[in-house]
C-alpha positions as CSV (number, residue, x, y, z in Angstrom):
1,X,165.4,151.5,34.3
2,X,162.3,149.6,34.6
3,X,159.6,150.7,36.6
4,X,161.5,153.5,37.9
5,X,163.8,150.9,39.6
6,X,167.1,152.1,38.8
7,X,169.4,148.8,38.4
8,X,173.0,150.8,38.5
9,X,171.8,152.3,41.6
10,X,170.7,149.2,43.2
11,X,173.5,147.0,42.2
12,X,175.8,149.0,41.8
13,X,179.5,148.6,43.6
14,X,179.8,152.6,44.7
15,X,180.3,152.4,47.9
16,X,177.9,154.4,50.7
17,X,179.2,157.6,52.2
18,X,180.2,156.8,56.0
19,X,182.7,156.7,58.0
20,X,186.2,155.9,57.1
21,X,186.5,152.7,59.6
22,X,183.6,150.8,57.8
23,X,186.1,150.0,55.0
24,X,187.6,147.8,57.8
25,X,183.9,146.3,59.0
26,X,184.6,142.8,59.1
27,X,181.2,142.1,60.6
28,X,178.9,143.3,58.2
29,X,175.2,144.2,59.8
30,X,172.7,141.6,57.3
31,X,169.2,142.8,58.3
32,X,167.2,140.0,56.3
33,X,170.2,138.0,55.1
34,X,169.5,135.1,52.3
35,X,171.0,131.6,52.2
36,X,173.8,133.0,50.1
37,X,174.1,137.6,49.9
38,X,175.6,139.7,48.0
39,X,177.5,142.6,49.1
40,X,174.4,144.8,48.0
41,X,172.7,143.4,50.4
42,X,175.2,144.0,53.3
43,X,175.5,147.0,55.1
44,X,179.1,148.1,56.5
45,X,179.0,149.9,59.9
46,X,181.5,151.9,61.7
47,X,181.5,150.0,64.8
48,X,182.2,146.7,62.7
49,X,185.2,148.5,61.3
50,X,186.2,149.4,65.0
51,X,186.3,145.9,66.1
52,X,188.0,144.7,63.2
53,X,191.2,147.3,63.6
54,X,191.1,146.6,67.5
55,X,191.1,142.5,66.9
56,X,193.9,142.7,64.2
57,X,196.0,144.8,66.9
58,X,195.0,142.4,69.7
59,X,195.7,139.2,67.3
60,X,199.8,140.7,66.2
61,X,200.6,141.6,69.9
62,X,199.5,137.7,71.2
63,X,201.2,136.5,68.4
64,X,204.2,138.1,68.8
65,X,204.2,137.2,72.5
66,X,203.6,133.7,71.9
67,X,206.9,133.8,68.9
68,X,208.8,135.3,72.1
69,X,208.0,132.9,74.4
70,X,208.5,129.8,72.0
71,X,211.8,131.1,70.9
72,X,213.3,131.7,74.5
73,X,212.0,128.6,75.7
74,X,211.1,127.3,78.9
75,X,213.6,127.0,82.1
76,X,213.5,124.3,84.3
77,X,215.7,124.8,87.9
78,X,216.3,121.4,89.9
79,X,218.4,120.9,92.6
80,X,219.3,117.3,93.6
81,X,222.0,115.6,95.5
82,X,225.2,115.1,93.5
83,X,226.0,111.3,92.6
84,X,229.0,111.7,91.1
85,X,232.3,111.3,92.8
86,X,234.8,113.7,92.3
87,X,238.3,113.7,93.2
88,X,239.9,116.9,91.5
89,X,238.4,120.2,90.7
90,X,239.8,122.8,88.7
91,X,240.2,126.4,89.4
92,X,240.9,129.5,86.7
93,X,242.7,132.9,87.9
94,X,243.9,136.0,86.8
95,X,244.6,138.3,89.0
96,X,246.8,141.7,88.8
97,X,248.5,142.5,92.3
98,X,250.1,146.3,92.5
99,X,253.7,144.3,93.8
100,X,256.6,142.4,92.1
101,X,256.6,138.9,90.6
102,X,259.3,138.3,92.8
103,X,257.8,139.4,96.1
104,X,254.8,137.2,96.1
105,X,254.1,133.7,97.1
106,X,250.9,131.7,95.8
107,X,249.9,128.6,97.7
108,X,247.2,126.2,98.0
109,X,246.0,124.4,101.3
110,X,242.8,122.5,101.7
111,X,241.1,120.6,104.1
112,X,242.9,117.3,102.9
113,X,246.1,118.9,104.5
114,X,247.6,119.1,100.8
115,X,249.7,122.4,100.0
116,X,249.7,123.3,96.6
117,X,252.6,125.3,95.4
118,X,250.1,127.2,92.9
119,X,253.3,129.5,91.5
120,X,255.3,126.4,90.0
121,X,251.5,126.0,87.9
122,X,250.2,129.1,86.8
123,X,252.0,132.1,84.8
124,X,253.5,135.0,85.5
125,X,253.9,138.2,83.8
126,X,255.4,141.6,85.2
127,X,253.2,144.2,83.7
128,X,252.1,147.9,84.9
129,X,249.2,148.3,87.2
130,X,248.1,151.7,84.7
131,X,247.5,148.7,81.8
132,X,244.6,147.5,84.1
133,X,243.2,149.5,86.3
134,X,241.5,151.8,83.0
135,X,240.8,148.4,81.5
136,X,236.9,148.9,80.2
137,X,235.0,146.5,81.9
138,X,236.9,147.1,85.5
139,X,234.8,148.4,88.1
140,X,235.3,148.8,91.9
141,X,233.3,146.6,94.2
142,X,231.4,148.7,95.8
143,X,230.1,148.9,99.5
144,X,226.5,147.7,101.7
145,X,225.2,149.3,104.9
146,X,227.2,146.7,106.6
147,X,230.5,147.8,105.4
148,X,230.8,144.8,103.4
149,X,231.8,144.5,99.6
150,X,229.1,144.1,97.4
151,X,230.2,141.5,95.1
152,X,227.3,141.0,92.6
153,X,226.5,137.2,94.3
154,X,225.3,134.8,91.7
155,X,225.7,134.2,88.1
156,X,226.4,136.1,84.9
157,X,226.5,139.7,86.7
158,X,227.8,142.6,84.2
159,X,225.4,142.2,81.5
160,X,224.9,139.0,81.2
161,X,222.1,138.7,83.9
162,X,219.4,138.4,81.0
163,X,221.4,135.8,79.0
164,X,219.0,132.4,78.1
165,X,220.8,129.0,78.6
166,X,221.2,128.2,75.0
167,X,223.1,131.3,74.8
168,X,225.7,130.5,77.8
169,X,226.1,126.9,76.5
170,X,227.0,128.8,73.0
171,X,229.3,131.0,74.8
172,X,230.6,127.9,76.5
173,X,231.3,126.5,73.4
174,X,233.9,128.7,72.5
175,X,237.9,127.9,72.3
176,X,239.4,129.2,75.4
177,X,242.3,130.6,75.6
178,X,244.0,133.4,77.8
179,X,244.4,136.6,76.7
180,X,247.9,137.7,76.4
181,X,249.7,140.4,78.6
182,X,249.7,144.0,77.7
183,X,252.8,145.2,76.5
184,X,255.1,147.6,78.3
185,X,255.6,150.1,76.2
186,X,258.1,151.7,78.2
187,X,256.1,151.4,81.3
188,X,258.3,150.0,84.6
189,X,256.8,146.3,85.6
190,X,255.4,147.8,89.0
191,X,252.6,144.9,89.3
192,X,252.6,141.0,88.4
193,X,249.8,139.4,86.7
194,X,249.2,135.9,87.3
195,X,247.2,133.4,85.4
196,X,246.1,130.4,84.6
197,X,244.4,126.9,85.4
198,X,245.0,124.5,88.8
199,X,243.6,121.1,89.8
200,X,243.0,121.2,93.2
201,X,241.2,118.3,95.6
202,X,237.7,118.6,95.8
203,X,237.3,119.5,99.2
204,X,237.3,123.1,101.3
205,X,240.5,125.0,100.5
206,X,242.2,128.1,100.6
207,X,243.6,129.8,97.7
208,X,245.7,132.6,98.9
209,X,248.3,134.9,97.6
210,X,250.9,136.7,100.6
211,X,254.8,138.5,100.7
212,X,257.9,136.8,100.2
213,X,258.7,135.8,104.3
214,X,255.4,136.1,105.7
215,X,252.9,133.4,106.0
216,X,255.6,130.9,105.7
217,X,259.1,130.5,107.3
218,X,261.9,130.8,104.9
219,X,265.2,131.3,105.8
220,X,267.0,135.1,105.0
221,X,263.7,135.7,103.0
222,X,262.0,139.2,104.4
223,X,260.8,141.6,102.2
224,X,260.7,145.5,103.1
225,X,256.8,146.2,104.6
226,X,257.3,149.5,102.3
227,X,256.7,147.5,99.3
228,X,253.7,145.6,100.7
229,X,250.3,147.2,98.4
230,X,247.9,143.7,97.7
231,X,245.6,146.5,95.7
232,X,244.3,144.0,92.8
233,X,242.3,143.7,89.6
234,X,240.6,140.1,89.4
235,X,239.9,139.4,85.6
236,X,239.3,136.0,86.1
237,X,237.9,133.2,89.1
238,X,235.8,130.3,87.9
239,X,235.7,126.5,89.3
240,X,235.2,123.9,86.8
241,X,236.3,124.1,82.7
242,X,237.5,127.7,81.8
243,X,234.9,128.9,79.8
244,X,236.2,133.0,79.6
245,X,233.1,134.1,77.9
246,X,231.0,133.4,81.0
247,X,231.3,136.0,83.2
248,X,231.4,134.9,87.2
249,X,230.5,137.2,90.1
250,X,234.3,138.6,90.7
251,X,235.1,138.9,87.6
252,X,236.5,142.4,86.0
253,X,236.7,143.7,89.9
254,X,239.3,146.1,91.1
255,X,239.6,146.4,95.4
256,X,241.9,148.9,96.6
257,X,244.6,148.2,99.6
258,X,244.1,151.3,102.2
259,X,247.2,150.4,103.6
260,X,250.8,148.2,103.8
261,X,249.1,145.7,105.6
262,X,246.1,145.2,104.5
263,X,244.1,142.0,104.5
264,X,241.4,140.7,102.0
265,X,239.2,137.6,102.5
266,X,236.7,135.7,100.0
267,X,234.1,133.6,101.1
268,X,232.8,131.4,97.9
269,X,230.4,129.0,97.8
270,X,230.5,126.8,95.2
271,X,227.5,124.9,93.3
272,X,228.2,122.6,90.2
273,X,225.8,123.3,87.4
274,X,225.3,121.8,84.4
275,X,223.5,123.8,81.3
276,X,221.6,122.2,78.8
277,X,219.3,122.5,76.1
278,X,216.6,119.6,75.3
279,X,218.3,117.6,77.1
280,X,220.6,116.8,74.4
281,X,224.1,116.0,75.4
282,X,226.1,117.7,73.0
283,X,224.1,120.8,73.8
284,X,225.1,120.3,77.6
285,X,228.2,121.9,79.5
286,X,228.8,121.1,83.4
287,X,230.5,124.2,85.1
288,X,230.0,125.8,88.6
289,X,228.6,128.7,89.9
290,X,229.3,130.2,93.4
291,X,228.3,133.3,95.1
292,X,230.8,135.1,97.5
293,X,231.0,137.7,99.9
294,X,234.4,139.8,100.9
295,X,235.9,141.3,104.1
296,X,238.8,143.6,103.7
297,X,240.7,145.1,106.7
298,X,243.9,147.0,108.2
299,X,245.8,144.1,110.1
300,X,248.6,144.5,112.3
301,X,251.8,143.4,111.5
302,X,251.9,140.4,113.5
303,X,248.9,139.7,111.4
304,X,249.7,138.0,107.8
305,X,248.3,140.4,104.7
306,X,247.6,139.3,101.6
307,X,244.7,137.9,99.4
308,X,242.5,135.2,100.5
309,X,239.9,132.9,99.0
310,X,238.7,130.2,100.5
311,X,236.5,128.2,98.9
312,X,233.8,125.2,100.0
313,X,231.8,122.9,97.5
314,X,228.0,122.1,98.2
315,X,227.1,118.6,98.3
316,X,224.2,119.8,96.0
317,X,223.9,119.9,92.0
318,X,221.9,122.2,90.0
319,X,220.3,121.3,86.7
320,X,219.3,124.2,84.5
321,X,217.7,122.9,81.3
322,X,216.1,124.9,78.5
323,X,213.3,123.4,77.0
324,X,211.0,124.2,73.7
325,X,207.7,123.2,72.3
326,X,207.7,121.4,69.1
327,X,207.1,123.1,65.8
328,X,203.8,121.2,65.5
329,X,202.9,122.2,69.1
330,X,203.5,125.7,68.2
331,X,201.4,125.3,64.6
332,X,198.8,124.4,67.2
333,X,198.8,127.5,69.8
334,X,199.2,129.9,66.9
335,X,195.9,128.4,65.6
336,X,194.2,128.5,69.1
337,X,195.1,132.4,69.5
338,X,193.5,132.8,65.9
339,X,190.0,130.7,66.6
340,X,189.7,132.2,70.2
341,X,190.4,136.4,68.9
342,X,187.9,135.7,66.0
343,X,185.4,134.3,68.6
344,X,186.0,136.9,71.3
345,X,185.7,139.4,68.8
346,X,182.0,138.5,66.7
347,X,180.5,138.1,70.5
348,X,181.4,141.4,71.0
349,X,180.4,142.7,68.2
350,X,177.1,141.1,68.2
351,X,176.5,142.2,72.0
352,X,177.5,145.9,71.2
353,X,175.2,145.9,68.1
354,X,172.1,144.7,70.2
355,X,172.9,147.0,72.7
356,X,173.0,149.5,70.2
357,X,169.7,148.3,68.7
358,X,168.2,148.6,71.8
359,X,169.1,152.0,72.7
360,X,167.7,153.0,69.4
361,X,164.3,150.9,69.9
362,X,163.7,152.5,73.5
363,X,164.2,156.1,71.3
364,X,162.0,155.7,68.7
365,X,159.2,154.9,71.6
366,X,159.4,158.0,72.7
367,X,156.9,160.8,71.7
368,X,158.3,163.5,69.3
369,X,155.2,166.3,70.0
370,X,154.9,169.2,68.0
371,X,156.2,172.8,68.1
372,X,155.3,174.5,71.2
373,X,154.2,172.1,73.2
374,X,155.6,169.3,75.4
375,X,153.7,166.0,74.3
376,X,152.3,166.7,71.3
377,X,148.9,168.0,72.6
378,X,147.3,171.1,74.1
379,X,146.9,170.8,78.1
């Protein structure tokens, strides 16, 4: 001690009583700072502390939201006339119908006058309609104010509605393959499942499944309209590649037949898409998409029942394509977040500190008085 100047107390590192958020202060309040301070000579305040906590919050939440958004990517959505030429189309089923192998006829016709005998192509199994309808994953279609079945129009419905594009082309990417059919297990084959993959023309159709003897004219074939029930489970109906992981809008759908003859109807519009990611062509699958709406009704039995899907292709092509910033580009954003929170933050520090100083100047101006009186003086 020199003086009485006590040098421990002066430079000393114990830290001032205060509040607990001035160990935060990351604007430190320099009354008369020098060309270079030392922390004795800077004074921690609450309110610096204050700022700091709420700039550090505000700084992880934009960068976390900017990770997010650079992850995910961009989307881009363009439509645009479709160049290429197309002959054939292929079409993936795999439907459950509550009636024997044997009693069911699947055909083809399109607008090119072609008939298709679809049952010499695809696969079928006898099975028992209690294998599917407790499937997990099958769910009735339910019903709008207009009576009509509300199919779930568009893409990816079931879950997949939040799915990014470099996920479905992943999915996409995947061996396909059909699942196998359920076994027995004692059960009696009350239902037929039928499967697999068609090329059809590229033009309007109508894919349609009836009765042995009705629909067409076959000679001594007439099946008993006791055995007519065309309740089915659809598992599977995609245009394009089979890709099984992407789920379509009538997929994993159950609709109930109110009666022998009983007639339902499919309207699908079909888009071809193509997926891809950067532009990059092995990251790029071309599929198609459609949305549908369904009429089902009690016919008479001059009427033909049955199931009915009829399908047209739009002249149109839609180009979904993911894209992401560069690593660099993102170096740069984080960087711009950082600079522009730091700013934001000293300004307002330094404007609440003024105003604060202020306040306090315009307080001290103000007369104290003295004990029983109002001013300070006698009147």
């Amino acid at each position: 001690m020199m003086n009485g100047y006590d040098e421990k107390s002066r430079y000393g590192d114990e830290p001032e009583p205060g509040s607990f958020a001035r160990a935060f202060d990351a604007f430190p309040n320099m009354r008369h700072p020098p060309a270079k301070s030392k922390p004795q000579y800077v004074t921690r305040t609450s309110g610096g502390g204050k700022w700091t906590v709420a700039i550090t919050i505000i700084t992880i939440l934009l960068l976390w939201s900017e990770l997010g958004r650079w992850w995910q990517g961009a989307e881009d959505h363009t439509f645009s006339v479709e160049k290429g030429v197309g002959h054939s189309m292929q079409i993936n089923l795999d439907i459950v119908l509550k009636m024997k192998c044997k009693d069911l006829h699947v055909n083809v016709q399109d607008a090119a006058g072609d008939r298709i005998l679809a049952a010499s192509r695809l696969k079928e199994d006898p099975t028992a309609w209690s294998q599917w309808v407790d499937g997990k994953g099958v769910h009735k279609l339910g019903k709008d104010s207009n009576g009509r079945a509300v199919t779930g129009a568009g893409w990816h419905d079931e879950g997949f509605g939040e799915e990014h594009v470099h996920d479905i082309v992943a999915m996409g990417r995947k061996k396909a393959r059909w699942g196998k059919t359920p076994r027995l297990w004692g059960n009696k084959p009350d239902s037929c499942r039928i499967y697999g993959s068609l090329d059809l023309n590229k033009v309007q159709g109508d894919f349609h499944i009836t009765a042995r003897g009705h629909g067409y004219a076959e000679y001594g074939e007439h099946l008993d309209h006791n055995s007519f029930n065309f309740s089915h489970v659809i598992s599977e109906l995609s245009f394009g590649p089979y890709y099984p992981s992407l789920v379509n809008p009538l997929d994993r759908t159950i609709n109930l037949a109110e009666a022998h003859f009983h007639k339902f109807q499919y309207f699908m519009s079909v888009v071809p898409t193509v997926y891809s990611v950067d532009g990059s062509v092995s990251r790029t699958i071309f599929t198609n998409q459609y949305a549908v709406t369904e009429q089902s009704k009690e016919v008479g039995e001059r009427m033909v029942p049955g199931l009915f899907f009829k399908y047209d292709i739009e002249p149109i092509l839609l180009t979904i394509e993911e894209r992401r910033d560069s690593f660099l580009t993102f170096i740069v954003k984080i960087v711009n977040i950082l600079s522009g929170v730091l700013v934001a933050g000293h300004w307002g520090f330094t404007l609440t500190d003024w105003v604060r100083e202020v306040v306090g100047r315009q307080r001290r101006k103000q007369p104290e008085g003295f004990i029983g009186t109002k001013t300070g003086f006698d009147e």
